[in-house]
Each structure stands twice: as structure tokens, then as C-alpha cells.
C-alpha positions in Angstrom: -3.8 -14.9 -7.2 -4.3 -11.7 -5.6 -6.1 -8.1 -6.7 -4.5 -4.8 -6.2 -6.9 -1.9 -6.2 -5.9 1.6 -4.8 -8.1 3.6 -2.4 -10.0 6.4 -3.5 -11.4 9.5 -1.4 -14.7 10.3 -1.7 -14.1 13.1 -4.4 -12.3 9.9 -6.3 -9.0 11.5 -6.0 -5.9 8.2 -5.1 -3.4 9.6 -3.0 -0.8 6.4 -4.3 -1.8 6.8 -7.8 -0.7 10.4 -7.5 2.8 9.6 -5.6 3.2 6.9 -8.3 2.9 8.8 -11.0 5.9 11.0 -9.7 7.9 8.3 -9.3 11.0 8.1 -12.1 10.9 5.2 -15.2 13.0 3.0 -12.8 11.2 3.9 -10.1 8.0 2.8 -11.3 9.1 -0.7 -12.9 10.7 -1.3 -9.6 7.2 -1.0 -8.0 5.6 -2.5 -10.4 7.8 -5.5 -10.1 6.6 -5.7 -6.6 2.9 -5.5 -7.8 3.5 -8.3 -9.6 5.2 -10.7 -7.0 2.4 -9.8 -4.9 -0.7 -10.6 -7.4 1.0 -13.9 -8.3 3.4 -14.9 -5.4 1.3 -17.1 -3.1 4.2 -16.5 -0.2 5.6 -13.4 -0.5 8.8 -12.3 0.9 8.8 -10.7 3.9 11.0 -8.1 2.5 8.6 -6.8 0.0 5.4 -7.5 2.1 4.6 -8.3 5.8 1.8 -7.5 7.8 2.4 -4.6 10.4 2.3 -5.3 14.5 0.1 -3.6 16.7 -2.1 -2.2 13.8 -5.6 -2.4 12.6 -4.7 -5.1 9.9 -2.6 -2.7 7.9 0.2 -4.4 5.4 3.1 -2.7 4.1 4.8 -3.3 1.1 8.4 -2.0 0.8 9.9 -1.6 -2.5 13.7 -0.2 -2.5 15.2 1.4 -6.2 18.8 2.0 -5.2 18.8 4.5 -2.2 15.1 5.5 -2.0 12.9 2.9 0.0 8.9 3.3 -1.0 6.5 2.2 1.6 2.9 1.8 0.2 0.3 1.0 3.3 -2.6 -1.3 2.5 -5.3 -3.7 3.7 -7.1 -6.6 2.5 -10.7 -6.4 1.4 -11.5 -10.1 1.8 -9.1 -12.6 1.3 -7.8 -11.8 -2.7 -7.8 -7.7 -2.7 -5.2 -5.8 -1.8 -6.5 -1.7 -1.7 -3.4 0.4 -1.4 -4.1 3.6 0.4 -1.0 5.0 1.9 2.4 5.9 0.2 5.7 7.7 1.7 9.4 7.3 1.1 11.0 6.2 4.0 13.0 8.5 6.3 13.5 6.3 9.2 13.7 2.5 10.4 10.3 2.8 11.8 7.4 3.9 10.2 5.3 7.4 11.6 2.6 6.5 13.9 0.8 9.0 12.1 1.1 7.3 8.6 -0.4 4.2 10.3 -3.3 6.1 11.3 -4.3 7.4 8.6 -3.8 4.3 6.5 -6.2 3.4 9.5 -8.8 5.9 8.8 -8.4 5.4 5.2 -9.5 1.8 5.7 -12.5 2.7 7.9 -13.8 5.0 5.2 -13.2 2.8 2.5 -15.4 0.1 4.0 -17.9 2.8 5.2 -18.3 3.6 1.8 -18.7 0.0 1.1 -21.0 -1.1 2.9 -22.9 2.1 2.6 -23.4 1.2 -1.6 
């Protein structure tokens, strides 16, 4: 069973919790769905969550709701937590180099502040 936690700045402001909250009724029980697949699912489909190449450990998790495609960024804090802390809708096939970094830096931070307590 896995933990999902989202990533907070240092003011305590969550960049995904914010984009969720947008997100329409059917929108959000979609992603929700996906949550849940992921906190209970030992093997997750690759469709909904798959480890990205040529990154610093970053996971994405891609939940689709009719035409719009959601991709939230994350990493693992051990082997159990899951810490969300990048969201976009998808424009392209490939996902921005510069979303990847700063789900990068977002990472760094987050275990600076960590390991800092």
C-alpha cells in the first residue's frame, strides 16, 4: 500500500492541490480514481503511472477525462510515499523539459527541507 502526499513550498502553499481544485466534478473523480489505483495497486499500469527516462527519479502519473490528459509529476520519499509536486494538462506527446526540472528542483527542496527538520 502506497502514501500520496503533495509537495508544499516553503510558504506551505501546494501548487497540485491548487490545480486540483480547478479541476471540474468529473474531472476530479477521474483523478481521484487514479489516486486510488495507485495507493492500492501493487503493479500499476503503465498507462496511469510509469517512471520517467533520463530523469532524476521523477514519476508521472497520467490521468485522461475525455479530451484533457492531466499529468501530475512526483517522486518517492522512500519506498511507500508518493509526494506529488508538479501538475500540467498535456499539450504535446512529450512532456516540457522545463516541467521536468522543476519537478526536479521541487524534489531537491523538498528533501532539503527534510533533512534540514
Amino acid at each position: 500500500m502506497r502514501e500520496i502526499n503533495f509537495y508544499r513550498t516553503t510558504s506551505g502553499h501546494s501548487p497540485v492541490e491548487q490545480f486540483l481544485d480547478s479541476l471540474t466534478a468529473r474531472q476530479g473523480a477521474k483523478v481521484t480514481w487514479v489516486f486510488r489505483l495507485i495507493e492500492e495497486l501493487e503493479f500499476i499500469p503503465k498507462q496511469y503511472f510509469k517512471k520517467l527516462v533520463d530523469t532524476d527519479d521523477i514519476w508521472e502519473v497520467r490521468v485522461r477525462v475525455g479530451r484533457d490528459t492531466f499529468r501530475l509529476l512526483s517522486f518517492f520519499d522512500g519506498p511507500k510515499v508518493v509526494v506529488l509536486n508538479h501538475v500540467f494538462a498535456k499539450q504535446t506527446q512529450k512532456i516540457p523539459r522545463s516541467d521536468i526540472r522543476l519537478a526536479e528542483r521541487r524534489k531537491r527542496d523538498y528533501f532539503r527541507r527534510k533533512n534540514d527538520e
